[in-house]
VOGU-3710 file (C-alpha; in Angstrom, 3 decimals, decimal comma):
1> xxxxxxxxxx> 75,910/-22,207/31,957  76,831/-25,233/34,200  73,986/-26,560/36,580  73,531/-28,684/39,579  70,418/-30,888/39,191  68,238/-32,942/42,082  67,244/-36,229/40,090  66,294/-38,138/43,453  65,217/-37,208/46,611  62,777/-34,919/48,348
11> xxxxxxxxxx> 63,024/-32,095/46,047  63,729/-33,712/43,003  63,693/-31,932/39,925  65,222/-28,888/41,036  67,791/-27,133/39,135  70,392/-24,209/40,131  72,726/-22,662/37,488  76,274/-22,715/39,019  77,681/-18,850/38,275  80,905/-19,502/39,284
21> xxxxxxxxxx> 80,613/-17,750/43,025  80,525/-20,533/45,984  77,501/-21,869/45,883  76,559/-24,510/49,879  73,824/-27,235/50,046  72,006/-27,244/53,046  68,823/-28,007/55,142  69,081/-23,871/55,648  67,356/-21,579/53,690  70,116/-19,538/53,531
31> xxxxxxxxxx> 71,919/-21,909/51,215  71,499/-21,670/46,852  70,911/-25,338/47,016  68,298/-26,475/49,516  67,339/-29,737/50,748  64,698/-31,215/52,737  66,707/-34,327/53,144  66,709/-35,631/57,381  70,362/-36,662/56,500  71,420/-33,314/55,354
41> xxxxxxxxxx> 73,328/-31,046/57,641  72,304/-26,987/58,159  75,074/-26,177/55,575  76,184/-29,283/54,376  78,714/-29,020/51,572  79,706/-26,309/48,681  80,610/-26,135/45,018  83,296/-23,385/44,318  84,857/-22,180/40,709  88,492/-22,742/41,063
51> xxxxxxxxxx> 90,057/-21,385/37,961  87,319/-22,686/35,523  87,565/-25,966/37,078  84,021/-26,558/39,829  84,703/-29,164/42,724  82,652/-30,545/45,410  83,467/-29,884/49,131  81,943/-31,378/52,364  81,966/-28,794/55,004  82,415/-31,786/57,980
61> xxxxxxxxxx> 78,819/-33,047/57,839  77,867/-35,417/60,254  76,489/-37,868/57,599  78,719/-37,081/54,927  78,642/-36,910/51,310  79,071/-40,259/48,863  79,280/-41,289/45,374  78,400/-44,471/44,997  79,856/-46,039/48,408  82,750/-44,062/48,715
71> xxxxxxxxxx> 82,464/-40,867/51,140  84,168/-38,079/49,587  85,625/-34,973/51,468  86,599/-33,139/48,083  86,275/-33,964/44,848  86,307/-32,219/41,107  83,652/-32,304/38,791  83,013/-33,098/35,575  79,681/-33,512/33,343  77,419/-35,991/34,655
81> xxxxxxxxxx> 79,229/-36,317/38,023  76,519/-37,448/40,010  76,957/-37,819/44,021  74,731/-38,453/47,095  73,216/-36,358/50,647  71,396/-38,942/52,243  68,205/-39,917/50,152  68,989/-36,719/47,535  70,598/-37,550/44,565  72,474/-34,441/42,925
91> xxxxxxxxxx> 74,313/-34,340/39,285  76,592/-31,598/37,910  75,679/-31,143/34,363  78,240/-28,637/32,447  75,875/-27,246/30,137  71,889/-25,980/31,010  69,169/-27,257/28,572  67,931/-24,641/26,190  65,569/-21,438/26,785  62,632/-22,787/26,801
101> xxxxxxxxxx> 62,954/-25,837/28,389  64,828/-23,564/31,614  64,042/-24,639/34,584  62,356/-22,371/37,403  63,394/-22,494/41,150  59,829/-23,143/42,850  61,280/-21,081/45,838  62,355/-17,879/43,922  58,766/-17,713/42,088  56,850/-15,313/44,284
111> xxxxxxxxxx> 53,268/-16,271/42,402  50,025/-14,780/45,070  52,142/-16,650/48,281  51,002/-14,559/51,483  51,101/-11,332/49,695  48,414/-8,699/49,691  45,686/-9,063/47,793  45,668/-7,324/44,582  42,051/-8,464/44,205  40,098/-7,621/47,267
121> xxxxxxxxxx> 42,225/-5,555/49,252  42,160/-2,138/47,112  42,703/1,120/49,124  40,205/3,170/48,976  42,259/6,459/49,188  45,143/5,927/47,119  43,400/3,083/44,496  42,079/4,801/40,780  38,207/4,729/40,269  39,164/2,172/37,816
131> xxxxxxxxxx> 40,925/0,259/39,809  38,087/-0,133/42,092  36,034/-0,919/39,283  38,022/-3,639/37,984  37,901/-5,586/41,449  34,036/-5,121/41,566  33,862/-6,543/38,180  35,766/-9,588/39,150  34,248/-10,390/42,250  31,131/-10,011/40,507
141> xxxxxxxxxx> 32,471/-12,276/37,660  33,772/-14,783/39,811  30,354/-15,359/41,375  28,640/-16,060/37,775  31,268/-18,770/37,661  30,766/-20,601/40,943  26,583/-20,420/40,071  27,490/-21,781/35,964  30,095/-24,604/37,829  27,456/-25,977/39,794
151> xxxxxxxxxx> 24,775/-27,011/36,911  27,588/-28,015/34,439  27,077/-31,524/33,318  30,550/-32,715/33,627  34,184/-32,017/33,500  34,044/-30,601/29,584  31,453/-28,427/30,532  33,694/-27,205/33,005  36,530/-26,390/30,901  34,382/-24,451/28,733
161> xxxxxxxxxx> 33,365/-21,775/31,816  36,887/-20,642/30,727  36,426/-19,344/27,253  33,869/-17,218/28,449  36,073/-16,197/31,682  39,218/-15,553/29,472  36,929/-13,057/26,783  34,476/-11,737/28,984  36,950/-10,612/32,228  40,339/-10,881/31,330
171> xxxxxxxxxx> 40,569/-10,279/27,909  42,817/-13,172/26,996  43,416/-14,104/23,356  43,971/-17,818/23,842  42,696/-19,755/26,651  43,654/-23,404/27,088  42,964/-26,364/29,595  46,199/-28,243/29,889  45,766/-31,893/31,190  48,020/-33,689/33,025
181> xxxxxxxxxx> 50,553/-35,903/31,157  51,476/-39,570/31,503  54,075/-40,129/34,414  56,927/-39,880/32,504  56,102/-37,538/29,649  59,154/-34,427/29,679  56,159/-32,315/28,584  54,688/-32,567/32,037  51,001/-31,503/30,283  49,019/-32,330/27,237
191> xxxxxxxxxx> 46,495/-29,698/25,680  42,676/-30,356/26,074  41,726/-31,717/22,642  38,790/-29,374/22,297  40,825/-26,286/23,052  43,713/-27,988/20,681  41,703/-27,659/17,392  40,288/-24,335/17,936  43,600/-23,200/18,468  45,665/-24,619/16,002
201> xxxxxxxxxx> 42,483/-23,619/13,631  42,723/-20,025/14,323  46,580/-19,024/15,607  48,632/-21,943/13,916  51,523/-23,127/15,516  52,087/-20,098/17,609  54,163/-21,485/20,635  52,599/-21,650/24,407  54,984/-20,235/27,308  56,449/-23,817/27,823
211> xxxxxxxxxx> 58,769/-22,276/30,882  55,889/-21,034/32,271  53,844/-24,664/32,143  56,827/-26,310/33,550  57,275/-23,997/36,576  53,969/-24,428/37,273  54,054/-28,251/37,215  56,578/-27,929/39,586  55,503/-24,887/41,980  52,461/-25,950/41,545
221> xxxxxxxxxx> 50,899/-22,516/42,201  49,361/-19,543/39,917  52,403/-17,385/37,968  52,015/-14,527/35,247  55,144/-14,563/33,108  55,746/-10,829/32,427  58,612/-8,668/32,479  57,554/-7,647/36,166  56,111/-10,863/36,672  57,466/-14,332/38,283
231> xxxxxxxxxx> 59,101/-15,214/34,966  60,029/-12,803/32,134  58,758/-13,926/28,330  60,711/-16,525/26,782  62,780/-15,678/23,803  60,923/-17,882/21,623  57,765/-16,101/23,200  58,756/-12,623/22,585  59,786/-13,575/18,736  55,912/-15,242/18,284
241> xxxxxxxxxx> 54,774/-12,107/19,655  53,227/-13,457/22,912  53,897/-10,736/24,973  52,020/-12,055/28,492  50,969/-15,332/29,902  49,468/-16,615/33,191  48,469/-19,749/34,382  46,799/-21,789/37,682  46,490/-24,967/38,236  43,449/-26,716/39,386
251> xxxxxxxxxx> 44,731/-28,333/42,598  43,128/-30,218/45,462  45,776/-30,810/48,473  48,600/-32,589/46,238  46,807/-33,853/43,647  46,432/-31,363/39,970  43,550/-32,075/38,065  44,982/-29,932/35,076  45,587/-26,113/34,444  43,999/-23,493/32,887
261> xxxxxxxxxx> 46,528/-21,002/30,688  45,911/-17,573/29,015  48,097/-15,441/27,045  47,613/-12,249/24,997  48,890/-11,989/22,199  47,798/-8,437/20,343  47,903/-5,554/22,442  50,811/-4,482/24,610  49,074/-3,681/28,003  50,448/-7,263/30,426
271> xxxxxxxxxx> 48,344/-9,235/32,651  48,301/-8,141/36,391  48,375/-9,723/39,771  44,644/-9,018/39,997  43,927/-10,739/36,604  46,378/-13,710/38,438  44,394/-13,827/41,333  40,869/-13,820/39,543  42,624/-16,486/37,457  43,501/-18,696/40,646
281> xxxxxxxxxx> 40,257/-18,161/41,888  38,437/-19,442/39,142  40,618/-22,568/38,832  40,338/-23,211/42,751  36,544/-23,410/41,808  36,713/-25,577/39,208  39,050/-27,809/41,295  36,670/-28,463/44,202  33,659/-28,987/41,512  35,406/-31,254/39,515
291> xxxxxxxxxx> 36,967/-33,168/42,749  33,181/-33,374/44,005  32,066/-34,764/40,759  34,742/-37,740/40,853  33,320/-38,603/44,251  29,493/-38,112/43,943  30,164/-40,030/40,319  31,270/-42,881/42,730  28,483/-42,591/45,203  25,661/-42,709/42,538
301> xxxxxxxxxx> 27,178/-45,427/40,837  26,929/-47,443/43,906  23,679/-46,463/45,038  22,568/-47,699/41,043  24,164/-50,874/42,197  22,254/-50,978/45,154  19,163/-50,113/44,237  18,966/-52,404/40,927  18,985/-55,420/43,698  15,646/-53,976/45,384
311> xxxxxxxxxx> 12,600/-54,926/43,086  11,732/-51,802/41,017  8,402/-51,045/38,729  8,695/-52,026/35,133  10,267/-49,084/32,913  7,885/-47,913/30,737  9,035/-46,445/27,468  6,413/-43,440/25,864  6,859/-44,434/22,376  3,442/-43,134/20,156
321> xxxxxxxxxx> 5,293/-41,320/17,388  6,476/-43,845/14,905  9,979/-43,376/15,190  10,026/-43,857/18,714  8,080/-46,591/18,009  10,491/-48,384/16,477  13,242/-47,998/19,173  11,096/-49,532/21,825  10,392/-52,533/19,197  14,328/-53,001/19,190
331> xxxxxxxxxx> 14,726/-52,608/23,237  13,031/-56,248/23,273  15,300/-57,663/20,420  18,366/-56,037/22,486  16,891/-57,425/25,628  17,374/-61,296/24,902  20,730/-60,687/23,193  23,797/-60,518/25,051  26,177/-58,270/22,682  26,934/-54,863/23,700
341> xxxxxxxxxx> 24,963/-52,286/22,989  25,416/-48,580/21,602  23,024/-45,655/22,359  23,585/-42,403/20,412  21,779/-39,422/20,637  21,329/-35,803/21,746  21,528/-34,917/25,272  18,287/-35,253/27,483  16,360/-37,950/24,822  16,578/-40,742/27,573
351> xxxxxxxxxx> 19,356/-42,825/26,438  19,931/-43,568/30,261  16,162/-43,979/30,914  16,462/-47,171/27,642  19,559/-48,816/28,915  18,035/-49,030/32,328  14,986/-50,930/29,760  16,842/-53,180/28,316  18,678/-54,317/31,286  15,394/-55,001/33,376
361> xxxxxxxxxx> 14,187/-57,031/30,650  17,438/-58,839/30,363  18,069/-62,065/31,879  20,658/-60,251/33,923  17,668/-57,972/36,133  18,515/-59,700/39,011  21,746/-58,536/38,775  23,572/-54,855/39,709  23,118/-52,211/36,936  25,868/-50,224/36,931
371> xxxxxxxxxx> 25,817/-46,457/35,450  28,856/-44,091/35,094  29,382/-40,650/34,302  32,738/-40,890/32,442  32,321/-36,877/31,946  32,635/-36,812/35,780  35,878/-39,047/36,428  39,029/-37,533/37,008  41,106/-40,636/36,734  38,793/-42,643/34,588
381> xxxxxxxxxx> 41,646/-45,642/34,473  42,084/-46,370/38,164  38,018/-45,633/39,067  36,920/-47,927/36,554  39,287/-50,557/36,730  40,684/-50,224/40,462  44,135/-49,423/42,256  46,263/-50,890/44,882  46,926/-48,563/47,869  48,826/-49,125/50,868
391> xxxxxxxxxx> 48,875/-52,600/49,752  45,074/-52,943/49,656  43,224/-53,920/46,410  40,562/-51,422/46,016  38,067/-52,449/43,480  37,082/-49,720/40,141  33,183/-49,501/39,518  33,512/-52,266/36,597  34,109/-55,160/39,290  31,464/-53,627/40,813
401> xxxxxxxxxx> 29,163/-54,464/37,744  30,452/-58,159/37,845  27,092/-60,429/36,541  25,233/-57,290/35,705  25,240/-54,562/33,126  27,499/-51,750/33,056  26,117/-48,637/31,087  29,243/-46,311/30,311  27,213/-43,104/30,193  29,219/-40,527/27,410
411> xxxxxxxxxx> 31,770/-43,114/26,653  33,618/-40,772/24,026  35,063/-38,959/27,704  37,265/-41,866/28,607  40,901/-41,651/28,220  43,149/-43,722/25,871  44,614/-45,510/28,234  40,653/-46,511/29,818  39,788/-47,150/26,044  41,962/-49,509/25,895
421> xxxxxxxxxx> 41,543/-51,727/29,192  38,044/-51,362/28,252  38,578/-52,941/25,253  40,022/-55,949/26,580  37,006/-56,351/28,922  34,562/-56,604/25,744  37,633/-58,956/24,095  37,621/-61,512/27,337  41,079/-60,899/27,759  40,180/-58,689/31,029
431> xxxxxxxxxx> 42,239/-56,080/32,740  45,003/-54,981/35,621  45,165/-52,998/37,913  48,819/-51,475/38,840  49,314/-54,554/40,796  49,457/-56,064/37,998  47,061/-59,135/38,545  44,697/-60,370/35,599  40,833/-60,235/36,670  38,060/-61,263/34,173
441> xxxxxxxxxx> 34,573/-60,238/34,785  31,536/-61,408/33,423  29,022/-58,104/32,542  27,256/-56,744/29,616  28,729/-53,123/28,064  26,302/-50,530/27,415  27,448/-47,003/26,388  25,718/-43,950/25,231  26,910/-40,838/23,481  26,055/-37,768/21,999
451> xxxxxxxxxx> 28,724/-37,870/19,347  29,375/-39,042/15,725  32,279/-41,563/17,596  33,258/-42,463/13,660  34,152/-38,650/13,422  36,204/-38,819/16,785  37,659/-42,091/15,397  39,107/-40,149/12,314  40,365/-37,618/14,490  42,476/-40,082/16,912
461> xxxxxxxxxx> 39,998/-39,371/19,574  38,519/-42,826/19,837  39,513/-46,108/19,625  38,533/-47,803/15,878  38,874/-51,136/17,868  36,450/-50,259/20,542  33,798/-48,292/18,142  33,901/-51,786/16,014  33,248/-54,085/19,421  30,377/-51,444/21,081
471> xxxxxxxxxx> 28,899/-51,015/17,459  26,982/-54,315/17,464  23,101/-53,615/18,520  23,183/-49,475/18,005  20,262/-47,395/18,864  19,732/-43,914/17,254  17,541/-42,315/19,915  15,749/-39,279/17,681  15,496/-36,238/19,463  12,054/-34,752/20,957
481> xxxxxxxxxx> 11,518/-32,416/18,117  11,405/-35,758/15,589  8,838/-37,503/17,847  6,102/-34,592/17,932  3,287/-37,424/18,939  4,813/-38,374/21,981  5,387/-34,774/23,469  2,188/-34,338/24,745  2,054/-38,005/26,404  5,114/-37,356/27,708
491> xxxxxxxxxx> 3,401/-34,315/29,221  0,558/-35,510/30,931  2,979/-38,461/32,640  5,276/-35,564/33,788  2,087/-33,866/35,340  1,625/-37,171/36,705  4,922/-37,689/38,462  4,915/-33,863/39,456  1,661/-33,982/41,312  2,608/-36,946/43,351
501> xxxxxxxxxx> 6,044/-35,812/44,448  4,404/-32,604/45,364  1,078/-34,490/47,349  -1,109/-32,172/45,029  -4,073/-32,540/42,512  -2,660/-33,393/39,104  -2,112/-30,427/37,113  -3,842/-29,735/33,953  -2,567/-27,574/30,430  -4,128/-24,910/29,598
511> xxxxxxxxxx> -5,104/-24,710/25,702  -2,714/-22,360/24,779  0,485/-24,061/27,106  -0,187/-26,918/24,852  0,116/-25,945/21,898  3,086/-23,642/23,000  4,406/-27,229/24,195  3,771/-29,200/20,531  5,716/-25,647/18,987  8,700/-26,004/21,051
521> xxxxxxxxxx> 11,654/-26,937/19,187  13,287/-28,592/22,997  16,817/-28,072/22,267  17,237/-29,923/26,129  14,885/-32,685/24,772  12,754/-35,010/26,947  14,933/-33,996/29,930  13,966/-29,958/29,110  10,247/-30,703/29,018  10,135/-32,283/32,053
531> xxxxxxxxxx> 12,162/-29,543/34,159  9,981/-27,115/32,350  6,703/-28,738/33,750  8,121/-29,253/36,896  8,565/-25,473/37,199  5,211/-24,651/36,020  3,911/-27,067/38,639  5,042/-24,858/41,577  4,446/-21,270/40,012  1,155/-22,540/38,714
541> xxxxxxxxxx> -1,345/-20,675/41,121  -4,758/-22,519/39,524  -5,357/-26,050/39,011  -3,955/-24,960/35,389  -0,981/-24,314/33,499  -0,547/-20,997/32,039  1,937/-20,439/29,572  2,840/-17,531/31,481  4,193/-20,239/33,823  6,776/-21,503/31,855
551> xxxxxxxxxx> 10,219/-20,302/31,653  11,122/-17,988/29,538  13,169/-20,607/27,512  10,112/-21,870/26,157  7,608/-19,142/26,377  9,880/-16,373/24,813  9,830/-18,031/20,758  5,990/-17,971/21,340  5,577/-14,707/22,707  2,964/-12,320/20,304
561> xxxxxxxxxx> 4,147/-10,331/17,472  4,510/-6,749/18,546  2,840/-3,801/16,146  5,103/-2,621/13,774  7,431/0,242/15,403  9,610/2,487/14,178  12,205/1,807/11,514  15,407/1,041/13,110  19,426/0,166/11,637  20,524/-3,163/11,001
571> xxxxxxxxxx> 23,003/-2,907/13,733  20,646/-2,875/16,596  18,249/-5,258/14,506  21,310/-7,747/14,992  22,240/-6,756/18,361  18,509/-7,212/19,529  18,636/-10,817/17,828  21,887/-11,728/19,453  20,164/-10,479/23,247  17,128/-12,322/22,272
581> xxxxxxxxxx> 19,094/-15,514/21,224  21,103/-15,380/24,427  18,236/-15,122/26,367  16,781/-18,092/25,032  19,379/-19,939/25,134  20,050/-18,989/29,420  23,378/-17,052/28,669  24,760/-19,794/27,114  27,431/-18,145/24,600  28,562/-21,726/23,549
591> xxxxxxxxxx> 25,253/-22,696/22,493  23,801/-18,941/21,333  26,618/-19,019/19,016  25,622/-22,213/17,842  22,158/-21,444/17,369  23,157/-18,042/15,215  25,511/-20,487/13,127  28,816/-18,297/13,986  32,159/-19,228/15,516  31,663/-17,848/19,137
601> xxxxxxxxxx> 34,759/-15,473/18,893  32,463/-13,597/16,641  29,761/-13,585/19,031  32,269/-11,883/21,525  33,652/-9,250/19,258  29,822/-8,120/18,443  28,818/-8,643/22,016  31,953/-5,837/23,056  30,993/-3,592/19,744  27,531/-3,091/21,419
611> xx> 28,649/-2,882/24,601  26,574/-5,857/25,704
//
């Protein structure tokens, strides 16, 4: 079916199939093709069907309407024809691209808008019990999220809050983050590597709604495709045997962060405008945590800078287990040298807490230490390495670092595109900003990660390049359960600390708290024993520590063996161990399912076959 497309202007990227009634372009809303352009007219010009044949006509407009820089008052078109309304460029196309690729009118997609809530606003008269029910359980739901968002360690974290959202409220099959694509890209998103190989692991190459990610792109608001929804299932859709999808993007004022999708697959009961709105809800959380994040990322990075210019007490390193032992003998080696340097290890071991080592007993100390969260940054490229705005160069954080250190904190986050730049930093070849301008800086690369980056490199993940330039003075931090000697040194300094920030006697371990301590296996590491002891400092009612003090985390795999009880199925044996795994691991499904050694969609399908 023919089409007239907006490919400059105000509302570019709009499309309206031409059905061969008279169709006017206009600043009204009353016309099929609308225009925010100043120098269109109320009802500006038409396009009529004049046996088979379409043709332009300008209705007297004041500014008139042009191709190239002749003003036309009439004029046929053909395929490509492209002509002009002020600033808004408009081109007849004869044929429209294929199903899928369909484009959506942004105005005629009703998504939530100012309708009534489908969510809150349930009638207490006419509404089913169930009905009720279901709200209750989302508001309720939607709480758990905001209190999860706020202690997630960064943006992947994030993301993650969705799996469980998608199998614990709405019942989704697959849940996806979609990230923004490159300016330019016709895909207009790019699916979150993590969610990409679970998917195409377990449901192949089953299609996504791709009409339903591009009207979102351009909306940008919340729509359930349906049959009674905003946009009705795709051919392609209906013939993989999606049969509903919804999606919301994650949106602060004009800028999208990325978008979170669901569809169902089995099953033939649809998604609903309450599911929608829950949906919307959730990704309007994750919006304002992760645009928090980029800025508080910013402000601590700064406040590192400032603060390594003050004089600061030596770092000491607790190193009385051998293997530890031998880290802090390389941290003086590493020290003098002026090659970058590569920290792996688990989360919470202190790979932070040894950069911030090496640097002070660098010759750089004098100089800004700079630490950032790439898990936290939204646009990696243009915080790190700067942007122009409004004409004005403003400066990214690795400027910032210029004489200093610069310890990329989770360095397997960063984009590509920052991969790359970052690369020519370590190279000397130095970097641009969009201005364009070369700038060299002179400051020593420290990064730290959790990963295997050499599996990530297979994978296309990480740059071979970069993993060969950081991998030049690595340190394999072991994790506390490796370094048994040094937890209860690590202890007492903890107590330490704890007493003085809390202008109290210093603390001691009861017998038994200790050697709960040396049996922990500390999944959360150094960082885990020292929240842990914190706590116990301010429930502890004696000048001791009772293991009764700790959380439950820790206390809970020590806890006495019961007598023997009754003889019970293997069924609730298993669904005892699951609650009992769960509750050690803080409600964590991700890491619970790790811990049992099963793919978490298992873990849901026996948490909903006992109920739990």
């Amino acid at each position: 079916m023919p089409c007239l497309r907006i490919i400059a202007g105000p509302d570019a990227g709009a499309v309206v199939e031409l059905d061969g009634a008279v169709v006017t372009i206009g600043r009204d809303a009353g016309n099929a093709v609308r225009i925010g352009d100043v120098k269109s007219s109320r009802v500006h010009a038409e396009i009529a069907c004049v046996d088979g044949q379409y043709r332009l006509t300008d209705l007297g407009s004041s500014n008139g309407t042009w191709r190239g820089e002749d003003r036309i008052s009439s004029a046929p078109l053909a395929d490509g024809y492209v002509f002009r309304i002020g600033k808004t460029q408009l081109r007849f196309e004869s044929v429209l691209a294929g199903d899928d690729a369909a484009w959506v009118d942004p105005a005629r997609l009703e998504g939530l808008g100012d309708q009534p809530s489908a969510l809150l606003s349930v009638p207490a008269k006419s509404a089913a019990a169930s009905g009720i029910a279901r709200a209750n359980a989302y508001l309720a739901l939607l709480h758990q999220v905001v209190q999860k968002s706020h202690v997630a360690s960064g943006r992947d974290e994030l993301f993650e809050l969705l799996d469980d959202v998608a199998a614990d409220a709405l019942e989704g099959d697959r849940c996806a983050v979609f990230l923004p694509a490159p300016a330019g890209d016709p895909a207009g998103w790019v699916l979150w590597p993590a969610h990409e190989r679970r998917l195409r692991a377990r449901y192949g190459a089953v299609p996504f709604a791709r009409s339903l990610l591009g009207a979102v792109r351009r909306a940008p608001a919340a729509l359930l495709c349906t049959r009674a929804g905003d946009l009705a299932p795709s051919a392609s859709m209906v013939a993989a045997g999606v049969r509903s999808a919804m999606a919301a993007p994650l949106r602060i004022g004009g800028e999208v962060h990325a978008l979170l999708y669901v569809d169902r697959i089995s099953g033939e009961e649809p998604f609903t405008r309450a599911d929608l709105e829950f949906l919307a809800a959730v990704a309007n959380q994750l919006a304002v945590q992760l645009h928090n994040r980029e800025h508080v990322a910013v402000l601590e990075a700064e406040v590192d800078r400032l603060q390594s210019r003050a004089p600061v007490a030596a770092i000491e390193v607790i190193a009385v287990d051998p293997g530890m032992a031998a880290v802090a003998a390389f941290l003086d080696k590493a020290a003098a040298a002026s090659a970058p340097v590569l920290l792996r290890g688990e989360g919470g071991t202190g790979k932070l807490h040894l950069a911030r080592a090496i640097h002070q007993r660098s010759a750089r100390a004098a100089f800004p230490l700079q630490v950032v969260v790439c898990a936290a940054l939204a646009d990696a490229e243009a915080q790190l390495f700067g942007r122009s705005s409004g004409g004005v160069a403003r400066p990214g954080l690795v400027e910032l670092a210029d004489g200093g250190t610069l310890v990329l904190d989770d360095v397997d986050a960063l984009s590509p595109s920052a991969q790359a730049k970052l690369l020519g930093v370590l190279d000397g070849r130095g970097f641009s900003r969009d201005d364009g301008a070369l700038r060299r800086i002179d400051a020593r690369i420290f990064a730290t990660t959790a990963r295997d980056l050499s599996d990530d490199v297979r994978a296309g993940r990480f740059s071979a390049d970069l993993l060969a330039r950081l991998d030049v003075l690595t340190i394999a931090v072991p994790p506390l359960r490796e370094r048994p000697a040094d937890i209860d040194v690590l202890a007492e300094r903890f107590l330490a600390e704890h007493a003085r920030a809390l202008s109290q006697p210093k603390k001691r371990l009861a017998p038994e708290t200790r050697a709960v301590l040396l049996r922990h296996g500390w999944p959360g590491n150094v960082r885990q024993l020292r929240n842990a002891l914190e706590r116990a400092c301010v429930l502890a009612a004696g000048d001791a520590i009772r293991v009764e003090d700790l959380p439950e985390a820790v206390r809970g795999a020590h806890a006495p063996a019961t007598a023997a009880g009754p003889i019970t199925t293997l069924a609730e044996v298993e669904r005892g161990h699951i609650q009992r795994v769960l509750e050690h691991c803080g409600g964590n499904k991700k890491l619970a399912a790790e811990v049992l050694g099963i793919d978490r969609s298992t873990l849901y399908a026996k948490l909903k076959q006992y109920g739990a």
